[in-house]
PDB file with SEQRES, HELIX, SHEET and CRYST1 records, atoms N, CA, C and O in Angstrom:
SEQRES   1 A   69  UNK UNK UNK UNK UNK UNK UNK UNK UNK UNK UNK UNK UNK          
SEQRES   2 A   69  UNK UNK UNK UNK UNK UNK UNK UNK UNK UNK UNK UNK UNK          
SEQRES   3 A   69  UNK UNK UNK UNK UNK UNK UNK UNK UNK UNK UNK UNK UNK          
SEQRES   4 A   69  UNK UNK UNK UNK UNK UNK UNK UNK UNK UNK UNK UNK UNK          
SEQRES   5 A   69  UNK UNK UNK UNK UNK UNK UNK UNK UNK UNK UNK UNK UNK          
SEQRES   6 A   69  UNK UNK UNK UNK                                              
HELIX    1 AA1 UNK A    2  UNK A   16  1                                  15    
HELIX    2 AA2 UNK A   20  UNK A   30  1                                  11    
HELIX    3 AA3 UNK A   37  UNK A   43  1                                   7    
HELIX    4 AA4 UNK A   47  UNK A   64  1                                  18    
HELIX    5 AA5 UNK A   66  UNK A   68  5                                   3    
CRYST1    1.000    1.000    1.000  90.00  90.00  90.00 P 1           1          
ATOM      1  N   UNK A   1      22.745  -4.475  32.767  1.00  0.00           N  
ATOM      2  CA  UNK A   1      23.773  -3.860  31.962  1.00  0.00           C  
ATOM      3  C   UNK A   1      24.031  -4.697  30.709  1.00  0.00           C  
ATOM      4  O   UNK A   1      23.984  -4.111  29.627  1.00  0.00           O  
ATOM      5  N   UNK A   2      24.318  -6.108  30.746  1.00  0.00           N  
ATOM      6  CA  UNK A   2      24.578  -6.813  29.659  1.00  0.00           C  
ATOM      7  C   UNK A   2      23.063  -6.978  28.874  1.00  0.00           C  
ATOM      8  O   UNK A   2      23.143  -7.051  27.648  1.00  0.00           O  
ATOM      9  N   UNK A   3      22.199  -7.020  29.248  1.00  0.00           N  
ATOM     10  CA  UNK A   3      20.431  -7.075  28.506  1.00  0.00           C  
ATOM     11  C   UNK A   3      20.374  -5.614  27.782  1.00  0.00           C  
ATOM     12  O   UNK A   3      19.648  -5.728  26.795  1.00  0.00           O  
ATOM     13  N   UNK A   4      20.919  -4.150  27.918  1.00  0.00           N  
ATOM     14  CA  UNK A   4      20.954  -3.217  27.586  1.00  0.00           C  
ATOM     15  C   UNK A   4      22.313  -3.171  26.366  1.00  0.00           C  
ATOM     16  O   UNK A   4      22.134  -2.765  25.217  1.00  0.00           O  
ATOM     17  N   UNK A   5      23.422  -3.583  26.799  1.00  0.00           N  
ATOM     18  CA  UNK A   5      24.469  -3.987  25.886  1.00  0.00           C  
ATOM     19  C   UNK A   5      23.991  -4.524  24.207  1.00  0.00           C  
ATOM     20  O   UNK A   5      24.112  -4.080  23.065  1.00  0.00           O  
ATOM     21  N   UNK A   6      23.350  -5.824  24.915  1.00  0.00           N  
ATOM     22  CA  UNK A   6      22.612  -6.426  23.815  1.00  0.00           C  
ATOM     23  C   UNK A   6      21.529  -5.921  23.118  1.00  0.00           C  
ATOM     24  O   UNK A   6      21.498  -6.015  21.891  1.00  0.00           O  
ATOM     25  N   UNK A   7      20.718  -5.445  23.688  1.00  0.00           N  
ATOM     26  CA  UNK A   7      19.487  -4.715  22.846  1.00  0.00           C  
ATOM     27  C   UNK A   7      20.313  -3.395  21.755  1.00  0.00           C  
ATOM     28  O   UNK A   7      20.072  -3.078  20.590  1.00  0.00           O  
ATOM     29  N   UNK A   8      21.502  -2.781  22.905  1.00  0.00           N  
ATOM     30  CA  UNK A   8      22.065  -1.672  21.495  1.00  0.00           C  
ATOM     31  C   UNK A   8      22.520  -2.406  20.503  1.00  0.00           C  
ATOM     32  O   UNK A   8      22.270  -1.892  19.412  1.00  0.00           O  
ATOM     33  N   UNK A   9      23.353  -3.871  20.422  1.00  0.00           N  
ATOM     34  CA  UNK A   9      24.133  -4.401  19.690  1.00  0.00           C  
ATOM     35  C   UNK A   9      22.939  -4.924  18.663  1.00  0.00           C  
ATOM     36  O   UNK A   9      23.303  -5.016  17.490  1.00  0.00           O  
ATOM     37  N   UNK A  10      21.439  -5.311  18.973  1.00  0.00           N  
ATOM     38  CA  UNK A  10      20.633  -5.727  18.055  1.00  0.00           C  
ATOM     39  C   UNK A  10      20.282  -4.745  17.340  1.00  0.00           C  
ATOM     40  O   UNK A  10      20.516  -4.795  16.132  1.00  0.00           O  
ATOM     41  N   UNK A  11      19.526  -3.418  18.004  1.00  0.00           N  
ATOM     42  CA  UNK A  11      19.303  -2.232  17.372  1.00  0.00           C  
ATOM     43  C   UNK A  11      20.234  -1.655  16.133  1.00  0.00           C  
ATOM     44  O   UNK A  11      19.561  -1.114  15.256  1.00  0.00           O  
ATOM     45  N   UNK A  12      21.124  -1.665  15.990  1.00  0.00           N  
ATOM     46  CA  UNK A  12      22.284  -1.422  15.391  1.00  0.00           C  
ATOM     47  C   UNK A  12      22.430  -2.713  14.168  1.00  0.00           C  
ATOM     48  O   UNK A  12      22.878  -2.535  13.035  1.00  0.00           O  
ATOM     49  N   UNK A  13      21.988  -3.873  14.662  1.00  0.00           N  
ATOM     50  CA  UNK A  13      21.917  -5.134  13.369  1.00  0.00           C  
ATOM     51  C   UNK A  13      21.031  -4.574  12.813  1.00  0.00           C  
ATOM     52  O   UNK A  13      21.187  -4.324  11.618  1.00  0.00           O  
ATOM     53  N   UNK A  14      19.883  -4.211  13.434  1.00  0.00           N  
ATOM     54  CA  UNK A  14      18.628  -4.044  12.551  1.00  0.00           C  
ATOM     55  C   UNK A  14      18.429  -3.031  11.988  1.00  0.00           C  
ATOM     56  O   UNK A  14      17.553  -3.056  11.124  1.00  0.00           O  
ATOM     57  N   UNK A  15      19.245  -1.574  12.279  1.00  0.00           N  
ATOM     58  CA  UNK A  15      19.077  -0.981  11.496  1.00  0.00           C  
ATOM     59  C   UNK A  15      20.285  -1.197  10.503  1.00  0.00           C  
ATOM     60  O   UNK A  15      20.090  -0.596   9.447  1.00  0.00           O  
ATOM     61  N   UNK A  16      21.250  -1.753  10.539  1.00  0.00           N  
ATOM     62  CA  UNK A  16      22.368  -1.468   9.616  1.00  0.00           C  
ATOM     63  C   UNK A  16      21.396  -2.849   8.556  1.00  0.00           C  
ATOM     64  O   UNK A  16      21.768  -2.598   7.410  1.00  0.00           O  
ATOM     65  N   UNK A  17      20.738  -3.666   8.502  1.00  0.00           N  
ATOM     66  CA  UNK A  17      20.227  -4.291   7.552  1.00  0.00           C  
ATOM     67  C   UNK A  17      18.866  -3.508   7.014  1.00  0.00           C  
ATOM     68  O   UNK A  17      18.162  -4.077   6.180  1.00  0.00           O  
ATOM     69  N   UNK A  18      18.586  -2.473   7.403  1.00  0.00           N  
ATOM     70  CA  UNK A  18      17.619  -1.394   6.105  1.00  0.00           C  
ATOM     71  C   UNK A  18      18.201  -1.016   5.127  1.00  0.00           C  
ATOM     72  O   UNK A  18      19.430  -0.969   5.085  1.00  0.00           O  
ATOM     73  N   UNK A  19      17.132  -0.534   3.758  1.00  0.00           N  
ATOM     74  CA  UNK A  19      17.920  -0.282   2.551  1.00  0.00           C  
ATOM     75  C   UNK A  19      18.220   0.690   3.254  1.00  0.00           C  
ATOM     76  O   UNK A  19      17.893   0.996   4.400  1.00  0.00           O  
ATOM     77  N   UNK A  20      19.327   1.509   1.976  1.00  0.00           N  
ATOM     78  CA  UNK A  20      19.886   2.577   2.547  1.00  0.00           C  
ATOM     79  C   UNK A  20      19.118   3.722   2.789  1.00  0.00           C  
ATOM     80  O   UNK A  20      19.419   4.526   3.671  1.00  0.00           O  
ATOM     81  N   UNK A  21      17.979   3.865   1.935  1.00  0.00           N  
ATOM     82  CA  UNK A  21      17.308   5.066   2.185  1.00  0.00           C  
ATOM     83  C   UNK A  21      16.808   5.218   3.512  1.00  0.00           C  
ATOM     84  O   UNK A  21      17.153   6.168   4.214  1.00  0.00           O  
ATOM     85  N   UNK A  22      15.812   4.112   3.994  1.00  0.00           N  
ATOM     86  CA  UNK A  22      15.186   3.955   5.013  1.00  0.00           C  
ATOM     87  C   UNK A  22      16.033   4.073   6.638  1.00  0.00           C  
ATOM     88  O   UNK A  22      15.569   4.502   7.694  1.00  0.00           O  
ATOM     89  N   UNK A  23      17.582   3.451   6.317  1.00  0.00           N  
ATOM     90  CA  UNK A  23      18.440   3.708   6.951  1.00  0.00           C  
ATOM     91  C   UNK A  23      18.647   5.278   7.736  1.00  0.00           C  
ATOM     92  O   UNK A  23      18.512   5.819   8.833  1.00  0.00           O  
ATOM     93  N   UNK A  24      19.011   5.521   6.525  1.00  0.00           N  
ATOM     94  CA  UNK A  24      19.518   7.026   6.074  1.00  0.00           C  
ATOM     95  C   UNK A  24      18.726   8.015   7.155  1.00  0.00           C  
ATOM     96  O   UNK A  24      19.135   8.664   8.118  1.00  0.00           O  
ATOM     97  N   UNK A  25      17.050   7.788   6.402  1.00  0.00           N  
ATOM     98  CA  UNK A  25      16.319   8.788   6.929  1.00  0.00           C  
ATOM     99  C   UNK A  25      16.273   8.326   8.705  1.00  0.00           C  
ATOM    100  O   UNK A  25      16.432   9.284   9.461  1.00  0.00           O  
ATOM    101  N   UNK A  26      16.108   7.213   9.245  1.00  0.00           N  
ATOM    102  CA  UNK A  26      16.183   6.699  10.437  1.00  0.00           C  
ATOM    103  C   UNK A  26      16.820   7.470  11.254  1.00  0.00           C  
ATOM    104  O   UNK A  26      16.358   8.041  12.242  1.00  0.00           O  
ATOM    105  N   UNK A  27      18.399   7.506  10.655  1.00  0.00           N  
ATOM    106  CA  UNK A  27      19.686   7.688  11.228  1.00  0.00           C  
ATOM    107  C   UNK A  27      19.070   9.183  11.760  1.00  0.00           C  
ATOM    108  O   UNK A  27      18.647   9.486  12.875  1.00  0.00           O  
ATOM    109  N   UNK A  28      19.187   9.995  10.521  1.00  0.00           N  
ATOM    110  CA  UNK A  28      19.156  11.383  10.755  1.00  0.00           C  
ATOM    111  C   UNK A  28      17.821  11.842  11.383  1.00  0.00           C  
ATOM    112  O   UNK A  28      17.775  12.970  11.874  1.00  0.00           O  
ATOM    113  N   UNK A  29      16.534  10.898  11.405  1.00  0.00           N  
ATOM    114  CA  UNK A  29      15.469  11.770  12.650  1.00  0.00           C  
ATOM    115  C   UNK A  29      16.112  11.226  13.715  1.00  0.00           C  
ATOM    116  O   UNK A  29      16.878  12.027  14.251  1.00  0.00           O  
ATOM    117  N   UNK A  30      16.077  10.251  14.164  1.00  0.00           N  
ATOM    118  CA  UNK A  30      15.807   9.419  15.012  1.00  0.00           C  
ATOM    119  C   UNK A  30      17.548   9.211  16.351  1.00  0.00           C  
ATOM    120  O   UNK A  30      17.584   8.697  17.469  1.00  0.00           O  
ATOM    121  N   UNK A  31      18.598   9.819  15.592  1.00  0.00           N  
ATOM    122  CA  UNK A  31      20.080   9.813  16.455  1.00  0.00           C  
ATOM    123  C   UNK A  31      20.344  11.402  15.586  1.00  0.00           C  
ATOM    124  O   UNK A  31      21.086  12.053  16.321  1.00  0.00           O  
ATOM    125  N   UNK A  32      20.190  11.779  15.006  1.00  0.00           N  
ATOM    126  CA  UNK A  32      20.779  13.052  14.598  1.00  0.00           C  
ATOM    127  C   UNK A  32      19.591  13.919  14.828  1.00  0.00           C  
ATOM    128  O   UNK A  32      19.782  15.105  14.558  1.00  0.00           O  
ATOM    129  N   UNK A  33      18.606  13.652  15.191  1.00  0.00           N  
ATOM    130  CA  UNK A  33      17.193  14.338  15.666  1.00  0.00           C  
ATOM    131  C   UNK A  33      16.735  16.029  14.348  1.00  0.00           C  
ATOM    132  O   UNK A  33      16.246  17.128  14.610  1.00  0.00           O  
ATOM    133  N   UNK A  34      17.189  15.440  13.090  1.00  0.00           N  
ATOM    134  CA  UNK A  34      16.707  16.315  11.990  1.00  0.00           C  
ATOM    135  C   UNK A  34      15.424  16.601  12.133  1.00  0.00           C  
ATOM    136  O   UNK A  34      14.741  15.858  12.838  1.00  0.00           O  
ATOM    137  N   UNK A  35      14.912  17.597  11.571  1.00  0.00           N  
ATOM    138  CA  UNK A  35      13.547  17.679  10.960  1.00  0.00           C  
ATOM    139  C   UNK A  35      13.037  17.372  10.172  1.00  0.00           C  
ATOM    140  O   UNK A  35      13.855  17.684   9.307  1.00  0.00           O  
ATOM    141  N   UNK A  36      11.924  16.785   9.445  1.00  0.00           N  
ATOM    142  CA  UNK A  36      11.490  16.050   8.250  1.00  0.00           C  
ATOM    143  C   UNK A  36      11.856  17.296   7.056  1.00  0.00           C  
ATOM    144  O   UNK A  36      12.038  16.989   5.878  1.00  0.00           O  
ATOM    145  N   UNK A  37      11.931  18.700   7.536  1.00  0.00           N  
ATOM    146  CA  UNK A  37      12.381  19.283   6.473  1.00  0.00           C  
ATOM    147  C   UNK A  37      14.212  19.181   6.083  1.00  0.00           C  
ATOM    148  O   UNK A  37      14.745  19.299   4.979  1.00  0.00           O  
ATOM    149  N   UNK A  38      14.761  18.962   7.233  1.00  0.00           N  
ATOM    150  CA  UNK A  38      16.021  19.202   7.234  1.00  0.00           C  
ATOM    151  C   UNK A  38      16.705  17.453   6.548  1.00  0.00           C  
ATOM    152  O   UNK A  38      17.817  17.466   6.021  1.00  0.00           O  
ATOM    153  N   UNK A  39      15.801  15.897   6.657  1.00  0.00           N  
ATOM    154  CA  UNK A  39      15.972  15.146   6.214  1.00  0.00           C  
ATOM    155  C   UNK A  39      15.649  15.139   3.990  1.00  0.00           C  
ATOM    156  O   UNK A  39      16.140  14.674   2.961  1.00  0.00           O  
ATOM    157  N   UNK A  40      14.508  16.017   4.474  1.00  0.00           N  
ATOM    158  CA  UNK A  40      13.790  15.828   2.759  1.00  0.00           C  
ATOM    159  C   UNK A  40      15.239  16.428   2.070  1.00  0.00           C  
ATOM    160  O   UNK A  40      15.903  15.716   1.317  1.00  0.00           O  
ATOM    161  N   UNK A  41      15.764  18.220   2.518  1.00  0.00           N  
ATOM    162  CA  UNK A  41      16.432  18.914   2.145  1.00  0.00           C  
ATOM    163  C   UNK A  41      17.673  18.062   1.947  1.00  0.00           C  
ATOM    164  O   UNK A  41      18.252  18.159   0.865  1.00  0.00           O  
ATOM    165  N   UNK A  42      18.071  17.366   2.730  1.00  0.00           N  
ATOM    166  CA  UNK A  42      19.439  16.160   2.473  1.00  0.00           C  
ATOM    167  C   UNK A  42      19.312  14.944   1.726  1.00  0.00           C  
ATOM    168  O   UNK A  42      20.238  14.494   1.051  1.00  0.00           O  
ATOM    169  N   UNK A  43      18.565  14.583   1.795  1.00  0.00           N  
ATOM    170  CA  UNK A  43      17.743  13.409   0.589  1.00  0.00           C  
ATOM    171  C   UNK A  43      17.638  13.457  -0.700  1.00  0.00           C  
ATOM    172  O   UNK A  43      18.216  12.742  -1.519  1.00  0.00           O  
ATOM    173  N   UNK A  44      16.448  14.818  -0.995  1.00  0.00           N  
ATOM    174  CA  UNK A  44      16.262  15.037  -1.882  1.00  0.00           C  
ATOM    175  C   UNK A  44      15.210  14.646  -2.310  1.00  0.00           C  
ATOM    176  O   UNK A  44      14.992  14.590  -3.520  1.00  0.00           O  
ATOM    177  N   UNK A  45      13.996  14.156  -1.039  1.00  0.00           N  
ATOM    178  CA  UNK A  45      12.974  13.244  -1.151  1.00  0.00           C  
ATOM    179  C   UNK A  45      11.932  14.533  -0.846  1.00  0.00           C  
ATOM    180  O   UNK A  45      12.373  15.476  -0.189  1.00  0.00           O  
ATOM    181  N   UNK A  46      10.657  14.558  -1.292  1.00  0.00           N  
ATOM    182  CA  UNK A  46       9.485  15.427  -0.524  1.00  0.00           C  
ATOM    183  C   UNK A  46       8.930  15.362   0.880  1.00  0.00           C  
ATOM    184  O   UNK A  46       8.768  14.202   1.257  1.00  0.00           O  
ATOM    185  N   UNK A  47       8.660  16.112   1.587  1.00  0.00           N  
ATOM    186  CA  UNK A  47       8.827  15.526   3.062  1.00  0.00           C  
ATOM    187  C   UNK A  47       7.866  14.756   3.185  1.00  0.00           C  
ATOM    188  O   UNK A  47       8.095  13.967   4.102  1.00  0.00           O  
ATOM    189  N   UNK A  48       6.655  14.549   2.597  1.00  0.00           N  
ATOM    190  CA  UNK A  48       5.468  13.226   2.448  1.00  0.00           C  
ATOM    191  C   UNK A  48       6.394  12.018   2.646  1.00  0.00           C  
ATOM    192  O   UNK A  48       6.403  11.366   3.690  1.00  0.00           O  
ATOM    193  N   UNK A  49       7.438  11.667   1.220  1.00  0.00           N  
ATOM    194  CA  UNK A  49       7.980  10.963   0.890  1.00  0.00           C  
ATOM    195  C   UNK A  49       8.898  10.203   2.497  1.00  0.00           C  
ATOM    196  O   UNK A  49       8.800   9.065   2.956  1.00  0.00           O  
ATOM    197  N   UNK A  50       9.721  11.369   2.981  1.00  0.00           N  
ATOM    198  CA  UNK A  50      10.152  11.394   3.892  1.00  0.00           C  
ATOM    199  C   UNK A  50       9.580  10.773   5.395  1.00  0.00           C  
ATOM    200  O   UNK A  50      10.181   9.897   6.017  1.00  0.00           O  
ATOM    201  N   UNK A  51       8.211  11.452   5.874  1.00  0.00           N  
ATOM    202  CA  UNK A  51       7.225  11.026   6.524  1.00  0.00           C  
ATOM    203  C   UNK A  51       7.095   9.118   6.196  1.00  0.00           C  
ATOM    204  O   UNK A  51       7.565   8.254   6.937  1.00  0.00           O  
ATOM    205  N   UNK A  52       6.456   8.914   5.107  1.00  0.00           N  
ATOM    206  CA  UNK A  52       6.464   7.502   4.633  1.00  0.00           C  
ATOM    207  C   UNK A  52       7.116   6.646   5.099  1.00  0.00           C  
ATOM    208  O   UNK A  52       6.813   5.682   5.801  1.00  0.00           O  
ATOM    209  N   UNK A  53       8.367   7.120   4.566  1.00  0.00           N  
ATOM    210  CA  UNK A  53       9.909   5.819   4.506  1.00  0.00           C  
ATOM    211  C   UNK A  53      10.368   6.306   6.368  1.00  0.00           C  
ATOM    212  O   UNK A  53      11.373   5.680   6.706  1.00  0.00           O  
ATOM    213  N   UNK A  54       9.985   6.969   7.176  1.00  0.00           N  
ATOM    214  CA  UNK A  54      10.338   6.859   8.303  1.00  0.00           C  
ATOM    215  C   UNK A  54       9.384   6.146   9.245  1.00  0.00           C  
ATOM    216  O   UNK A  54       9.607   5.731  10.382  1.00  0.00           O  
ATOM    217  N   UNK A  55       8.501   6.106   8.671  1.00  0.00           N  
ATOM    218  CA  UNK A  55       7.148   5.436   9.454  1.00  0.00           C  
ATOM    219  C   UNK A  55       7.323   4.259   8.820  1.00  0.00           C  
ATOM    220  O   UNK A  55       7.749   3.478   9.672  1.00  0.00           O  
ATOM    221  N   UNK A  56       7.234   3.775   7.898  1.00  0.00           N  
ATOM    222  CA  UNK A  56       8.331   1.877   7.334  1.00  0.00           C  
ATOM    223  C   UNK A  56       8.818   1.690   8.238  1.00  0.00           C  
ATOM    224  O   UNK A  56       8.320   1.055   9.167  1.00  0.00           O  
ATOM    225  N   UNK A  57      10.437   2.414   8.219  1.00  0.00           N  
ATOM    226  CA  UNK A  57      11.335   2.009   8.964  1.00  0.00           C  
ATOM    227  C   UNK A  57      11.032   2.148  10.171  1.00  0.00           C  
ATOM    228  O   UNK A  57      11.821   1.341  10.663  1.00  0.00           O  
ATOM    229  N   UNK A  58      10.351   2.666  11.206  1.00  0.00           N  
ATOM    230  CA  UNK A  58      10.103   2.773  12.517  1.00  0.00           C  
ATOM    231  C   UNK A  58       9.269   1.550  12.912  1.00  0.00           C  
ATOM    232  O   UNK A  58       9.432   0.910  13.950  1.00  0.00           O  
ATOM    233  N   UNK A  59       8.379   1.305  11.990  1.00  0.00           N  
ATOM    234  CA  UNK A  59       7.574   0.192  12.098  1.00  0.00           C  
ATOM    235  C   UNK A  59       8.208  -1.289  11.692  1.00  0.00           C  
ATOM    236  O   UNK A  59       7.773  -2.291  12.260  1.00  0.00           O  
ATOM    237  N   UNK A  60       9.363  -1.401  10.579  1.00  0.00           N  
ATOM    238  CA  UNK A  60      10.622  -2.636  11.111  1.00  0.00           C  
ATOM    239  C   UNK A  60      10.848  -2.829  11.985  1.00  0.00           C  
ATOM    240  O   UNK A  60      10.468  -3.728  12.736  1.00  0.00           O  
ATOM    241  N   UNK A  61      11.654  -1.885  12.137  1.00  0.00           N  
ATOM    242  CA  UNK A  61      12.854  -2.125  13.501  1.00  0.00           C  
ATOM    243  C   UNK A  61      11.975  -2.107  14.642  1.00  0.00           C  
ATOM    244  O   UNK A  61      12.464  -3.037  15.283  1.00  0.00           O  
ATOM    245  N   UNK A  62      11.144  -1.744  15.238  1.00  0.00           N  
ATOM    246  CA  UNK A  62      10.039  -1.931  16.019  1.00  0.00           C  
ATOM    247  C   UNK A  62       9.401  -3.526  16.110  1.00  0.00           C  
ATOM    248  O   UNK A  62       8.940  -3.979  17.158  1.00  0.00           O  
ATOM    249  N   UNK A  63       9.445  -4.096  15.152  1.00  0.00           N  
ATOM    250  CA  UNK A  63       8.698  -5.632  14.771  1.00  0.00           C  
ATOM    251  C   UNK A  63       9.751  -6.750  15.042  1.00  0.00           C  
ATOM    252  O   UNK A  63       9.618  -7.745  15.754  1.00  0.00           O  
ATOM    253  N   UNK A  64      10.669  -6.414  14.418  1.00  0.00           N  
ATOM    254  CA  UNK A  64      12.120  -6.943  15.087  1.00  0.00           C  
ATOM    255  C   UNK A  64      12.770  -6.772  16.499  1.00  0.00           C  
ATOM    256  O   UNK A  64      13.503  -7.680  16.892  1.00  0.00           O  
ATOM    257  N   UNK A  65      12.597  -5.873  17.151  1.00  0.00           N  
ATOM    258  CA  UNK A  65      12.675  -5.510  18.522  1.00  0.00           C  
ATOM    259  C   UNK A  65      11.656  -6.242  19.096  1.00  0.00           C  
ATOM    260  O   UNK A  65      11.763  -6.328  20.320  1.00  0.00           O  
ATOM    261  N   UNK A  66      10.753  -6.768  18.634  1.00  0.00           N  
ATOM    262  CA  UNK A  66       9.599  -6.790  19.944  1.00  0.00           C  
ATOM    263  C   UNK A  66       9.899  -7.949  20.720  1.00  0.00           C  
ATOM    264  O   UNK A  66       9.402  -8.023  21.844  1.00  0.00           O  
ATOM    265  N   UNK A  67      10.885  -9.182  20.155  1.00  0.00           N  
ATOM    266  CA  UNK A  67      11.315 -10.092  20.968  1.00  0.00           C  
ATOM    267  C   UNK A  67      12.069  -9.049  22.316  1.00  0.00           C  
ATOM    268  O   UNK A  67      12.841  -9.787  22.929  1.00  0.00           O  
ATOM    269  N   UNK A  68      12.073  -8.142  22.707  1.00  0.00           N  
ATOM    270  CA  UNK A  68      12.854  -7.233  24.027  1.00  0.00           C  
ATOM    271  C   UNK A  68      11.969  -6.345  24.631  1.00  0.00           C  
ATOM    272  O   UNK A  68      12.411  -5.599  25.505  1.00  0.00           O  
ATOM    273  N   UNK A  69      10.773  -6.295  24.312  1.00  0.00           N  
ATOM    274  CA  UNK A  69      10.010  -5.553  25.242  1.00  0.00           C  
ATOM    275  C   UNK A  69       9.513  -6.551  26.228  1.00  0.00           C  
ATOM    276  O   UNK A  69       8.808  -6.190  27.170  1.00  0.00           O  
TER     277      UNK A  69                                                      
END                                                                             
């Protein structure tokens, strides 16, 4: 319970230290479970663009996590 505590409390450092975009788009696939069209459409980004900066950010916070797998 407290090893699970902690991994949300890191998850949450690591994403609240992405720029904001990368943030942004994170937030909304990944806890708001958008669609890359429904993220581009709120952005304002092309969904390529979109695709990109979520595969970055998945691949951070992933690299930073790996001290918990």
């Amino acid at each position: 319970m407290v090893t699970a505590r902690l991994q949300v409390q890191e998850l949450a450092r690591i994403v609240q230290a992405l720029p904001d975009a990368p943030r942004a788009v994170w937030v909304m696939r990944e806890i708001g479970g958008a669609s890359y069209a429904e993220i581009a459409e709120a952005t304002g980004m092309p969904q390529a663009t979109v695709r990109g900066v979520l595969a970055r950010a998945r691949r951070r916070v992933l690299e930073q996590m790996e001290g918990w797998r």
